[in-house]
TORKOL-4160 file (C-alpha; in steps of 0.2 Angstrom, whole numbers, padded with zeros to 4 digits, m for minus):
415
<pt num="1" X="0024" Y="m0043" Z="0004"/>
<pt num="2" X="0009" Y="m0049" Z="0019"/>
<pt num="3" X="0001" Y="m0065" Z="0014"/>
<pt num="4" X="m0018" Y="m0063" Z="0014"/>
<pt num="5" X="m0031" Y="m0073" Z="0012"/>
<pt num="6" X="m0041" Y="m0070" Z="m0008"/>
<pt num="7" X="m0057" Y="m0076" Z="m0007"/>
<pt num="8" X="m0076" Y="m0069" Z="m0007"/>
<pt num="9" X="m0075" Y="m0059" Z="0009"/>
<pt num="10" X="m0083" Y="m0064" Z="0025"/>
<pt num="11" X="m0093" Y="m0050" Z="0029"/>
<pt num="12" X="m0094" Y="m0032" Z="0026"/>
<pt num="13" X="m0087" Y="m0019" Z="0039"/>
<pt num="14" X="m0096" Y="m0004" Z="0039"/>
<pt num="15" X="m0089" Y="0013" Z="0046"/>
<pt num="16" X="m0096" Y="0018" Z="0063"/>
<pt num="17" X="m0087" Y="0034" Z="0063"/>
<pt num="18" X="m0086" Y="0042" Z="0081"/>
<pt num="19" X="m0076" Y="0056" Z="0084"/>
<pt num="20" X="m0078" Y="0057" Z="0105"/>
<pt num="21" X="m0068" Y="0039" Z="0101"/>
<pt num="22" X="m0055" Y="0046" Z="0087"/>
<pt num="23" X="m0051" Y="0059" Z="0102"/>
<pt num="24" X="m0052" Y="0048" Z="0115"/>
<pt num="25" X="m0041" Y="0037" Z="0107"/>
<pt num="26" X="m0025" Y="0049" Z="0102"/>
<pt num="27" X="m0014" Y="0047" Z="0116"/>
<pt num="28" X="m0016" Y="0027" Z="0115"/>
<pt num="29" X="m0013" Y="0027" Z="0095"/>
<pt num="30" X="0004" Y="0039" Z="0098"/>
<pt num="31" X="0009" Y="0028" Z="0109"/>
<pt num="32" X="0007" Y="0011" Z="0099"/>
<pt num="33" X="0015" Y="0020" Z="0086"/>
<pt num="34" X="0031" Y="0026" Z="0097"/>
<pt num="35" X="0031" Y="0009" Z="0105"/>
<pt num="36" X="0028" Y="m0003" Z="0090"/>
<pt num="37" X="0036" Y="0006" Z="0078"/>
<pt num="38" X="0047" Y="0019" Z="0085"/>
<pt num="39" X="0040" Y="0033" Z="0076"/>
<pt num="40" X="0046" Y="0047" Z="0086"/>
<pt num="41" X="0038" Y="0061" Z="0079"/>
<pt num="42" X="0027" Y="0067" Z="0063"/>
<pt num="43" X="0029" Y="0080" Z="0052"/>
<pt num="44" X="0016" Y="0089" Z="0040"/>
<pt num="45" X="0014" Y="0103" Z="0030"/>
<pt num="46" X="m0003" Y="0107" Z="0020"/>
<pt num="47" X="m0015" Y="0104" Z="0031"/>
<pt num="48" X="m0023" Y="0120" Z="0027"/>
<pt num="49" X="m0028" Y="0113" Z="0011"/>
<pt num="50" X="m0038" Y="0100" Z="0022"/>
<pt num="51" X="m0045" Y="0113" Z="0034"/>
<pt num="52" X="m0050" Y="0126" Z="0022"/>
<pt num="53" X="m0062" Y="0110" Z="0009"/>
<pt num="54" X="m0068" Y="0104" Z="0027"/>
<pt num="55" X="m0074" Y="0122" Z="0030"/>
<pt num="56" X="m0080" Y="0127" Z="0012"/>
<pt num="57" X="m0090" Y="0109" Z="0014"/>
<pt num="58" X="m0083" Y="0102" Z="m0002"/>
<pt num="59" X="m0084" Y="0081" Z="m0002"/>
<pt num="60" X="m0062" Y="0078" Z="0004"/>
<pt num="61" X="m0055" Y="0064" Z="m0005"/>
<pt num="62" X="m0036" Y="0062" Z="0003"/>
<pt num="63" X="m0026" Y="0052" Z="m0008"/>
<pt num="64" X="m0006" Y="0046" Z="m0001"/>
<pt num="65" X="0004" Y="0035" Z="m0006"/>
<pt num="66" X="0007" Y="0018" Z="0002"/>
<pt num="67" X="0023" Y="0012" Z="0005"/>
<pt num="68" X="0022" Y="0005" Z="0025"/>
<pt num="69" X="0010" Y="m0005" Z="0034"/>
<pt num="70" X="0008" Y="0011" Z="0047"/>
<pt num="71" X="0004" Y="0026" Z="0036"/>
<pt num="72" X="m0012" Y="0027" Z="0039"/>
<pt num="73" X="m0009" Y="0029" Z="0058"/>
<pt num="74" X="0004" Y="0041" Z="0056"/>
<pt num="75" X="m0007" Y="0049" Z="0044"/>
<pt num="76" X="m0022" Y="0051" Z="0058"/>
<pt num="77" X="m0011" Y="0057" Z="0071"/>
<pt num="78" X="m0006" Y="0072" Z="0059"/>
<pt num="79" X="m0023" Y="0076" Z="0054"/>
<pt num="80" X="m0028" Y="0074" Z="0074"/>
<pt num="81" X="m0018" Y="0090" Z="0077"/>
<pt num="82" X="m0033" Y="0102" Z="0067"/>
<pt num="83" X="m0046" Y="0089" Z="0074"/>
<pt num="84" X="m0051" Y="0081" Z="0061"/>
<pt num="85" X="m0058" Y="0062" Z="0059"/>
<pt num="86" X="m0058" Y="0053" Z="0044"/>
<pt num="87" X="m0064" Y="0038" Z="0036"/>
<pt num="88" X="m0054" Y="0025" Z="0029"/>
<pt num="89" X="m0056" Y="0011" Z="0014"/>
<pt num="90" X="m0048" Y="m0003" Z="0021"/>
<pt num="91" X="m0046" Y="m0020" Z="0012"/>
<pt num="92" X="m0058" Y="m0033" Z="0022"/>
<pt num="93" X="m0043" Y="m0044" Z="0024"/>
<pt num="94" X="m0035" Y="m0031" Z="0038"/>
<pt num="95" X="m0054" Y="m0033" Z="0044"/>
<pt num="96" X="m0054" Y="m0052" Z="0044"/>
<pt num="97" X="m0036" Y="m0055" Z="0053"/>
<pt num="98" X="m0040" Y="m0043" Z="0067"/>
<pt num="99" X="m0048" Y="m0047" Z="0085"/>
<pt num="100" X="m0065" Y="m0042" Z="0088"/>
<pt num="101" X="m0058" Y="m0026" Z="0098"/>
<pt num="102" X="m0048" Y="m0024" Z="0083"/>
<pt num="103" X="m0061" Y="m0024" Z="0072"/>
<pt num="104" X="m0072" Y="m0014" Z="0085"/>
<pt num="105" X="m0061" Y="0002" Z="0085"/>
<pt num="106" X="m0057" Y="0001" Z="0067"/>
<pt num="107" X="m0074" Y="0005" Z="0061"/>
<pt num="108" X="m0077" Y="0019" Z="0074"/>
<pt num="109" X="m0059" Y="0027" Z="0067"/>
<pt num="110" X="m0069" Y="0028" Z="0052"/>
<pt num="111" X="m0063" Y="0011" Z="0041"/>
<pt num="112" X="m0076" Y="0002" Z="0029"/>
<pt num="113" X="m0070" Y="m0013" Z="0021"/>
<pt num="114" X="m0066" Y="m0017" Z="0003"/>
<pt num="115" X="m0065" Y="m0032" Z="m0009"/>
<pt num="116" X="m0050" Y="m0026" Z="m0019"/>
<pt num="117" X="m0052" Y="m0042" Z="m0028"/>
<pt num="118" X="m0071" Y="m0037" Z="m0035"/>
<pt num="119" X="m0082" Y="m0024" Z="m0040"/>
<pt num="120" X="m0089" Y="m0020" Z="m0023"/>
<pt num="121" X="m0102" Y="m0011" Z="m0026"/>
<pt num="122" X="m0108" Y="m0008" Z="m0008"/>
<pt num="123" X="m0090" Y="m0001" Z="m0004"/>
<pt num="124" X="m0090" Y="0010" Z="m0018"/>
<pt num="125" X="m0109" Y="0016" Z="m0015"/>
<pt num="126" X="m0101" Y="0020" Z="0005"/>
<pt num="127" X="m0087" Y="0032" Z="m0003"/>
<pt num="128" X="m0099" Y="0039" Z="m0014"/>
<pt num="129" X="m0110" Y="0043" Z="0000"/>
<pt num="130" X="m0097" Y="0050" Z="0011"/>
<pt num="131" X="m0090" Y="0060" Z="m0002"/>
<pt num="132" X="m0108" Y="0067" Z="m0007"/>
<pt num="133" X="m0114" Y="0072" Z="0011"/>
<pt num="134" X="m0102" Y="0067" Z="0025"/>
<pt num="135" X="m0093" Y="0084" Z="0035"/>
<pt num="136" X="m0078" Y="0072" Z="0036"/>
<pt num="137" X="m0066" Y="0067" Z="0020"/>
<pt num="138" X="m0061" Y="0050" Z="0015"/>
<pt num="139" X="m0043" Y="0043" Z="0013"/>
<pt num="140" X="m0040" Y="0030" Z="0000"/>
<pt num="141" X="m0022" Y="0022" Z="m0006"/>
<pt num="142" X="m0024" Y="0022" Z="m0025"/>
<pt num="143" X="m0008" Y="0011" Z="m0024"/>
<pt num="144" X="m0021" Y="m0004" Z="m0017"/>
<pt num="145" X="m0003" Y="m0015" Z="m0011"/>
<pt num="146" X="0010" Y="m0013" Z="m0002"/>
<pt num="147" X="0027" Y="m0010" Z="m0009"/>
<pt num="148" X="0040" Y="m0004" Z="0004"/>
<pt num="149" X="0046" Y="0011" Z="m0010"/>
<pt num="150" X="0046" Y="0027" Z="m0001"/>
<pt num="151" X="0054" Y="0035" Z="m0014"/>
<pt num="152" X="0043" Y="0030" Z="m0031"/>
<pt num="153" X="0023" Y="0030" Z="m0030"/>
<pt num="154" X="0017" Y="0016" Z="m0041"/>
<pt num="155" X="0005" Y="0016" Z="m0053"/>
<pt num="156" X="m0013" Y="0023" Z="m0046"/>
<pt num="157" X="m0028" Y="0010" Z="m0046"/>
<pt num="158" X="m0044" Y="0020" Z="m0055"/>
<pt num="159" X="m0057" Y="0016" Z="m0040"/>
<pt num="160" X="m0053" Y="0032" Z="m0030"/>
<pt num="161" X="m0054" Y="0043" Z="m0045"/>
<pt num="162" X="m0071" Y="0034" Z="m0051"/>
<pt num="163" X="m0077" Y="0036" Z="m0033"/>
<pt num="164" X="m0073" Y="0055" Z="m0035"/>
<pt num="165" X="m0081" Y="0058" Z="m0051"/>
<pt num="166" X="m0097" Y="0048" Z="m0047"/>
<pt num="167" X="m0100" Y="0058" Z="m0029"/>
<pt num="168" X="m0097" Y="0074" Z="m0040"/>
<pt num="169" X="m0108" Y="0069" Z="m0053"/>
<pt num="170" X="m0122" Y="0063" Z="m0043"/>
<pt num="171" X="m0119" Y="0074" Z="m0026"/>
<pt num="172" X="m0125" Y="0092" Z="m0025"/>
<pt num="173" X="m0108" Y="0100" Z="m0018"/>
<pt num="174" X="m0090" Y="0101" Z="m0026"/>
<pt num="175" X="m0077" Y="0086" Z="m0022"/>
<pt num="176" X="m0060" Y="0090" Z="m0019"/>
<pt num="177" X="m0046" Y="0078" Z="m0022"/>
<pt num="178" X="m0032" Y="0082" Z="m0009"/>
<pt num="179" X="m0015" Y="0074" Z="m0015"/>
<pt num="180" X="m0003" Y="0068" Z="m0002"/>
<pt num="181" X="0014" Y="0061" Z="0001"/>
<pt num="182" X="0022" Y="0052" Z="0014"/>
<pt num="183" X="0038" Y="0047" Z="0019"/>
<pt num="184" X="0046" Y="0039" Z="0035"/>
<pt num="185" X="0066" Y="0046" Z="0039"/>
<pt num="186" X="0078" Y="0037" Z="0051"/>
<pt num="187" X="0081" Y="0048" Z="0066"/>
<pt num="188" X="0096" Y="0033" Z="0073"/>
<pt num="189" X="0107" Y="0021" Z="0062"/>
<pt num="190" X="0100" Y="0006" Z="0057"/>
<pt num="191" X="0114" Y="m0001" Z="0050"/>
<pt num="192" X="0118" Y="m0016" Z="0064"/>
<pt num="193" X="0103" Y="m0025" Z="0063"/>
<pt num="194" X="0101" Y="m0022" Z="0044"/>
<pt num="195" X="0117" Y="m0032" Z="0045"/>
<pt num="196" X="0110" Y="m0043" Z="0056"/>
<pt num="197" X="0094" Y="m0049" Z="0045"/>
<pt num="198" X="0104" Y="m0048" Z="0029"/>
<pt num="199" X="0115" Y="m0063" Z="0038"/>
<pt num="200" X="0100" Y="m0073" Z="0041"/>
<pt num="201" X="0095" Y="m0071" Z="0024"/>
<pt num="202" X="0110" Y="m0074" Z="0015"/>
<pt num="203" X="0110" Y="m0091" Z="0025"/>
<pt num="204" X="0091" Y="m0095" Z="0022"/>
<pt num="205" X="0098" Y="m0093" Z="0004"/>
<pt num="206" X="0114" Y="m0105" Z="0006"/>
<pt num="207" X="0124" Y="m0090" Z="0000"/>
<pt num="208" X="0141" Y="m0087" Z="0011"/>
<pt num="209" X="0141" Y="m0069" Z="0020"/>
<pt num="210" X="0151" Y="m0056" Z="0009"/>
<pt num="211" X="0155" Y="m0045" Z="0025"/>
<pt num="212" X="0167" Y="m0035" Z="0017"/>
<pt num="213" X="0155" Y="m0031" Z="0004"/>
<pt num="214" X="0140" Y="m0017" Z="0005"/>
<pt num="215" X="0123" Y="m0018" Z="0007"/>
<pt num="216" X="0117" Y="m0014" Z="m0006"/>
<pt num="217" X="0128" Y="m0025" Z="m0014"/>
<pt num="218" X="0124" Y="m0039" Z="m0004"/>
<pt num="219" X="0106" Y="m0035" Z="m0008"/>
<pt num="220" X="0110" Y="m0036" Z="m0026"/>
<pt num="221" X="0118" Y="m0056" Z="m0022"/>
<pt num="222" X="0103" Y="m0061" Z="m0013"/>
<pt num="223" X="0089" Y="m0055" Z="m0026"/>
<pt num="224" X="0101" Y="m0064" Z="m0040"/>
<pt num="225" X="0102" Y="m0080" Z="m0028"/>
<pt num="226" X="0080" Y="m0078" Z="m0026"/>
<pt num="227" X="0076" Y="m0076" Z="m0043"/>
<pt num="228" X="0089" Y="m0092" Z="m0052"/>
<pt num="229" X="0080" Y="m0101" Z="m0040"/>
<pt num="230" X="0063" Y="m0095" Z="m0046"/>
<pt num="231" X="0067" Y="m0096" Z="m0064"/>
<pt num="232" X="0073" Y="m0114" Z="m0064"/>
<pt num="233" X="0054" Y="m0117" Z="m0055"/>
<pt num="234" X="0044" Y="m0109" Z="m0066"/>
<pt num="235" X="0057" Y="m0107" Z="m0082"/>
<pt num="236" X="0067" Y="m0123" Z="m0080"/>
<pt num="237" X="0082" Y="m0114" Z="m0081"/>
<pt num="238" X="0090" Y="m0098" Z="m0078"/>
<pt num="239" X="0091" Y="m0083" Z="m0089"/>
<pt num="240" X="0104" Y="m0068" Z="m0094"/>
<pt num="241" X="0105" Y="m0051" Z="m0092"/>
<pt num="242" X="0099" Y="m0040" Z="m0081"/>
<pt num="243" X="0092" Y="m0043" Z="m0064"/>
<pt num="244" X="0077" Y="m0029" Z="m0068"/>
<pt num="245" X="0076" Y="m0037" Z="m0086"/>
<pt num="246" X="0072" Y="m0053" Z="m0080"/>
<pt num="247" X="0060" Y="m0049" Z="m0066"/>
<pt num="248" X="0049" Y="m0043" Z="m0078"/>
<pt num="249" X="0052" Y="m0055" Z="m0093"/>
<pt num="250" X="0046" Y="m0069" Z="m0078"/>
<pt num="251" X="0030" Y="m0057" Z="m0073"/>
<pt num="252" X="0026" Y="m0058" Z="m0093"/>
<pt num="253" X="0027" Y="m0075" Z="m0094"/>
<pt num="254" X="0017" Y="m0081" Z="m0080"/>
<pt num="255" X="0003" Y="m0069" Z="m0082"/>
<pt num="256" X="0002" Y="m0075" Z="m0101"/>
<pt num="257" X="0002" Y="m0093" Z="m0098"/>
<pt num="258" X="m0012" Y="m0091" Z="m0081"/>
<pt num="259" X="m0020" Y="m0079" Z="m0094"/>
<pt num="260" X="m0021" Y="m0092" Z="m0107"/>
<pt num="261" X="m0026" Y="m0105" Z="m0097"/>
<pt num="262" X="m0040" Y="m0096" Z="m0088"/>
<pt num="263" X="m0046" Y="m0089" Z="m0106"/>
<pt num="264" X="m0041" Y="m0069" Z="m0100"/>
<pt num="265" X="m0039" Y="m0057" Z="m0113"/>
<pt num="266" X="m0023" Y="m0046" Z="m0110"/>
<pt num="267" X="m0029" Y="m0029" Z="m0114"/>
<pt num="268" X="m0014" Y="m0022" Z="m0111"/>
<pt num="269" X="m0018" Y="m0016" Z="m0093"/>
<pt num="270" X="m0007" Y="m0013" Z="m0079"/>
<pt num="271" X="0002" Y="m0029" Z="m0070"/>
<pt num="272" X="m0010" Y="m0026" Z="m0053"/>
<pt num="273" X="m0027" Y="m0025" Z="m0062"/>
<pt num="274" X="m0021" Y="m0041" Z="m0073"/>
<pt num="275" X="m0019" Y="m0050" Z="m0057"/>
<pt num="276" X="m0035" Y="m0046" Z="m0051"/>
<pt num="277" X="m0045" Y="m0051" Z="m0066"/>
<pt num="278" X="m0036" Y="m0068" Z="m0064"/>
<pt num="279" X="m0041" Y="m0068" Z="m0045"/>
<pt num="280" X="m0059" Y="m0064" Z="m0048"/>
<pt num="281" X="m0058" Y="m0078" Z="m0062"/>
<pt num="282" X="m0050" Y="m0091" Z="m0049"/>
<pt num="283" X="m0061" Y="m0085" Z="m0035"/>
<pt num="284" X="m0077" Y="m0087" Z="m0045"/>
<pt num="285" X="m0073" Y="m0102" Z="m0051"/>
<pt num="286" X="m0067" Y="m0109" Z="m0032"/>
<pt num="287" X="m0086" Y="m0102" Z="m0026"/>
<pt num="288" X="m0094" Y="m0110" Z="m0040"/>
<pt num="289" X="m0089" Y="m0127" Z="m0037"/>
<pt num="290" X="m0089" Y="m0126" Z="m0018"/>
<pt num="291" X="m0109" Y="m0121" Z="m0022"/>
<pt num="292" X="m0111" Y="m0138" Z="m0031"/>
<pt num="293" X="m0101" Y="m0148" Z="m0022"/>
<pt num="294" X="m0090" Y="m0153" Z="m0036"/>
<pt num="295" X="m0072" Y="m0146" Z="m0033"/>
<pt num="296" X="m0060" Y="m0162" Z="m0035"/>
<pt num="297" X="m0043" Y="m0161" Z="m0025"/>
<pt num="298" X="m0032" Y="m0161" Z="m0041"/>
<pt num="299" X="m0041" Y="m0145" Z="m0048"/>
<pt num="300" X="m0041" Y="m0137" Z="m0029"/>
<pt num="301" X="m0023" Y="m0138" Z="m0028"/>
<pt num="302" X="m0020" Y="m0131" Z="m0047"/>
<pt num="303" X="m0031" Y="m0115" Z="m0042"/>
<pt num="304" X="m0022" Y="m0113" Z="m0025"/>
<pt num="305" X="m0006" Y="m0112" Z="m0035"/>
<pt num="306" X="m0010" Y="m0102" Z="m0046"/>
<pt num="307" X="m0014" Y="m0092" Z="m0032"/>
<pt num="308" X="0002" Y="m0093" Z="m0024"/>
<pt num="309" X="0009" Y="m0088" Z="m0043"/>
<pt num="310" X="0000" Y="m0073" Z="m0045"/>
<pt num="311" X="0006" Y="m0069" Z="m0026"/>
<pt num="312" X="0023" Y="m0071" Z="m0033"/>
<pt num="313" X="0021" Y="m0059" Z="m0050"/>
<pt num="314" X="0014" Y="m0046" Z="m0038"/>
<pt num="315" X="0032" Y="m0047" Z="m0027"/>
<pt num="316" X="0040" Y="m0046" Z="m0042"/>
<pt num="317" X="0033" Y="m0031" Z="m0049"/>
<pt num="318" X="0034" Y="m0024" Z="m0031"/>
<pt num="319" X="0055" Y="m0024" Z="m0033"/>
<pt num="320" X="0059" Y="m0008" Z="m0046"/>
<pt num="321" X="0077" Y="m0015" Z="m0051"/>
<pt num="322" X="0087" Y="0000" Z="m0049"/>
<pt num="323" X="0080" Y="0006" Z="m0033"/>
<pt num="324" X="0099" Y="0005" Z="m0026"/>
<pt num="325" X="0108" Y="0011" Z="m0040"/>
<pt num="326" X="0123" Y="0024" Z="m0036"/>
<pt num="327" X="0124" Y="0027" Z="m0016"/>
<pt num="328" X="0105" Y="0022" Z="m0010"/>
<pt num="329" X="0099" Y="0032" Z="0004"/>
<pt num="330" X="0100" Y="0020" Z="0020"/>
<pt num="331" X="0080" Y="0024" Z="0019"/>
<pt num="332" X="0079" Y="0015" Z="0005"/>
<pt num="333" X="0091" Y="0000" Z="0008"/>
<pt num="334" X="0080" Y="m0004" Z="0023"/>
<pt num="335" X="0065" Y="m0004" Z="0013"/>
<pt num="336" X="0072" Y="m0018" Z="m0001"/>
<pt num="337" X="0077" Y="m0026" Z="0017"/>
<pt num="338" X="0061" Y="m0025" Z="0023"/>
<pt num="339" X="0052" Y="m0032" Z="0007"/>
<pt num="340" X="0067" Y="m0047" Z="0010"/>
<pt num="341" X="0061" Y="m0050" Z="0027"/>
<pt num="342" X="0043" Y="m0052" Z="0021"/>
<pt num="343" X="0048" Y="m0063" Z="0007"/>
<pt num="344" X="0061" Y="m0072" Z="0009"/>
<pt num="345" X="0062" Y="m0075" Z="0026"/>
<pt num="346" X="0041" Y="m0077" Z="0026"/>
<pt num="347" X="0038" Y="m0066" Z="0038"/>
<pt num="348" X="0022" Y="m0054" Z="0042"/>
<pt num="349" X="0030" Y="m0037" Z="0045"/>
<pt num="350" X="0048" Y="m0034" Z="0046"/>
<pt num="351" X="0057" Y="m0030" Z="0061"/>
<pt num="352" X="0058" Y="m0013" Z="0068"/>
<pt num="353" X="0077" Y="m0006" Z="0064"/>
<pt num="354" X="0079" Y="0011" Z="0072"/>
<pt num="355" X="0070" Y="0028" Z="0078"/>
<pt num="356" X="0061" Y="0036" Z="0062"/>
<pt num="357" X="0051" Y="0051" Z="0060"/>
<pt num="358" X="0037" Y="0053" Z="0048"/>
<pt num="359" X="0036" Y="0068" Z="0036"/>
<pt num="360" X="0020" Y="0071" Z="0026"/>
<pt num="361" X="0013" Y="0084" Z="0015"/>
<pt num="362" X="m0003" Y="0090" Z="0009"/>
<pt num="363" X="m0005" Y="0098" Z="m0012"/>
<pt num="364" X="m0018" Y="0110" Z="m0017"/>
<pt num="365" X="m0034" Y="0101" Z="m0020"/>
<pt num="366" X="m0041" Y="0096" Z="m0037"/>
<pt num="367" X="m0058" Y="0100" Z="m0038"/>
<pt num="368" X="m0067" Y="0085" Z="m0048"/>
<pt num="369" X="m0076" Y="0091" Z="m0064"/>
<pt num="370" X="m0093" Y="0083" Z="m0066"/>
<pt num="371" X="m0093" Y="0084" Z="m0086"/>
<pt num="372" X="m0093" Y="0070" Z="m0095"/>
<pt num="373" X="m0079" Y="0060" Z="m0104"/>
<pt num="374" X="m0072" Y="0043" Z="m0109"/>
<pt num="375" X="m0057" Y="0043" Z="m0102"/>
<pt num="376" X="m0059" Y="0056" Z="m0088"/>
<pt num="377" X="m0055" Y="0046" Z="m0074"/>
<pt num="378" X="m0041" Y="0039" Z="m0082"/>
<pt num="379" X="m0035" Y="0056" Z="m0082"/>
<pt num="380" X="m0039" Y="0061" Z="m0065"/>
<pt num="381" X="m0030" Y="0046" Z="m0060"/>
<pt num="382" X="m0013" Y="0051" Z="m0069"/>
<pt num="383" X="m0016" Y="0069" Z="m0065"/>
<pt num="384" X="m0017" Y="0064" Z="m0045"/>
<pt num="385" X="m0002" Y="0051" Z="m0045"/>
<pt num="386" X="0008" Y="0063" Z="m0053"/>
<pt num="387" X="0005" Y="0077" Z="m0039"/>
<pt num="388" X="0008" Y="0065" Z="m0025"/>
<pt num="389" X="0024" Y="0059" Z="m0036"/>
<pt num="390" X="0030" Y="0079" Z="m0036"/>
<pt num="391" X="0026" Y="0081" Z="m0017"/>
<pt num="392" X="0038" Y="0067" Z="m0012"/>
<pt num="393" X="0049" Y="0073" Z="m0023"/>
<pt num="394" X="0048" Y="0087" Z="m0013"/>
<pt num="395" X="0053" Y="0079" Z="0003"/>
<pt num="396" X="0066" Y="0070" Z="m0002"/>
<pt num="397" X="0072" Y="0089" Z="m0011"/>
<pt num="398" X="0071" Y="0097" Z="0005"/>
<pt num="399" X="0068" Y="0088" Z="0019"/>
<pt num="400" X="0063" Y="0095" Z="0038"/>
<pt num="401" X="0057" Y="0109" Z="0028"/>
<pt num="402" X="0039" Y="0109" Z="0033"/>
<pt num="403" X="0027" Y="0123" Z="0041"/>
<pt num="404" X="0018" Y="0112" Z="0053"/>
<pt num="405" X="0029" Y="0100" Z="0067"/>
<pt num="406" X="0020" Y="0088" Z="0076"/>
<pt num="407" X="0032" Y="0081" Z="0090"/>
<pt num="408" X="0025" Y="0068" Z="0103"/>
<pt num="409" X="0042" Y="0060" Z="0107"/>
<pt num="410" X="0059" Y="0059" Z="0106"/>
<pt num="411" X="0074" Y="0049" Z="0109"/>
<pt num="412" X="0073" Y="0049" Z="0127"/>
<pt num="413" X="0056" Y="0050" Z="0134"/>
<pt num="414" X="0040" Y="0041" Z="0125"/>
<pt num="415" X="0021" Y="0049" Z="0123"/>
């Protein structure tokens, strides 16, 4: 997973949305894409659903999953072929590690920043804004991290569904949530520089190369090699059993004992909103004693490692365990490769294996009730991460099967 910087946020972005720049800007952003990523094309089907909210002038909540650092580009350049900008809640840290002209053309895509870590207010109050009166939708990644798992959409964060039922409750026209799923295909093999990478792992690791063995298999060496390791740190020795068993008995432990010592009650909550509680416990306390002048070096360093723990519970929860169980798609082994690269090799983004195409699709809309209820955005939240769940489910059923094809390159020529 990217290493970022957790701490109060610099500054807040605001969106400068301008769509003479979003048009302006097409052909530059396919071609970054092709070039930098070597998407080839993108698929979509659905977009209707997008069109026809825009037109009845319903507030448009888009909601994907999140599994690569590019969707959201691939995303624009699908939703560019009915001419329609968006705006984007981006986490400020993307904001922060960007150039000025970076950071420039972001918020006249459409991108605001957001504290993931807090309760930004002022973020939320944008969304709810956009969503009460703006002609363009919004697109936000309940997943919040991540993960490199195309195939499984983890657990949805609550803020887009709280976003979506405050704007219908407050707003004077309906909101539509729009599920939808995304998935990147390789169009050339990627096997010989998967090979490649999985060496230089396997010697960061001290582990001899098993080339007669598979990929997967290998895989399955490596993450057992990574975690012994980790558990004699954090244990003091290793454990039994199964590989997925132990991932999470390790993510239990360490978030009890940081709990315990930062006085958190465990309310039973997901892993990622346990995390974050901890963070905004750590970050406050960082700021506090910044304020006053009174942060000695020993309890500096304790807080930056528990930093650097929580960042390791989040890769763990980020691995499945039995992601490559049976004959893994070659989609799916260069994920767990990719999330390998990133983690064990320390590395920002992972290297770029082969051509790949980009297939997205676009559900009915879920048109947000107003009517009050405890748990109600609970249950919005289940009910959206469930449709994007049965759409990519869908693509990996049948893939190429898609009404609307947007090509911009193939193998031989580029955009």
């Amino acid at each position: 997973m990217n290493r970022q910087p957790y701490c109060l946020p610099p500054a807040w972005w605001a969106p400068k949305l301008t769509p003479w720049f979003v048009k302006l800007s097409r052909g530059y952003r396919r071609r970054q894409l092709f070039r930098g990523q070597q998407v080839v094309g993108v698929d979509a089907d659905g977009l209707e659903h997008v069109r026809e909210a825009v037109r009845q002038g319903h507030g448009v909540l888009i909601t994907p999953n999140h599994s690569t650092h590019y969707d959201s580009a691939a995303l624009y350049l699908a939703l560019d072929t009915i001419r329609q900008p968006v705006y984007f809640m981006t986490a400020w840290q993307v904001f922060a590690m960007s150039t000025g002209w970076e950071r420039w053309a972001m918020q006249h895509l459409g991108c605001f920043s957001i504290d993931r870590e807090s309760s930004d207010r002022q973020s939320f109050k944008q969304a709810v804004e956009i969503l009460k009166q703006s002609p363009q939708p919004l697109v936000i990644f309940p997943e919040g991290d991540i993960y490199h798992v195309n195939d499984r959409v983890f657990p949805f964060r609550e803020g887009a569904a709280a976003i979506a039922l405050s704007a219908a409750r407050k707003g004077e026209r309906p909101v539509s949530m729009i599920p939808c799923a995304i998935k990147f295909w390789y169009t050339t093999d990627p096997t010989a520089d998967l090979l490649k990478v999985m060496g230089q792992m396997e010697d960061r690791m001290h582990l001899t190369r098993k080339e007669d063995r598979t990929l997967a298999d290998r895989i399955h060496r490596l993450a057992e090699a990574v975690l012994a390791v980790k558990e004699i740190d954090y244990l003091g020795g290793t454990r039994h059993g199964a590989l997925r068993d132990r991932s999470r008995y390790m993510v239990e432990e360490l978030l009890v004992r940081m709990e315990n010592q930062h006085m958190i009650g465990n309310k039973s909550s997901g892993v990622p909103e346990r995390v974050k509680a901890l963070r905004q416990k750590i970050i406050a306390e960082l700021e506090t004693l910044k304020d006053q002048d009174a942060l000695s070096e020993d309890r500096q360093k304790k807080l930056a490692g528990d930093m650097e723990d929580l960042f390791f519970v989040i890769q763990l929860y980020s691995y499945p365990g039995d992601y490559l169980q049976g004959s893994p798609s070659i989609e799916r082994v260069a994920e767990t490769i990719d999330k390998f690269e990133e983690d064990v090799m320390q590395r920002d983004y992972p290297g770029v294996r082969g051509q790949r195409r980009v297939e997205m699709r676009f559900g009915p809309p879920i048109v947000v009730a107003a009517t009050p209820g405890r748990d109600q955005v609970t249950q919005l939240t289940t009910q959206m991460h469930a449709r994007v769940q049965d759409l990519l489910d869908g693509i990996n059923g049948s893939p190429g099967d898609v009404s609307t094809t947007v090509v911009f390159a193939d193998a031989q020529t580029q955009p």
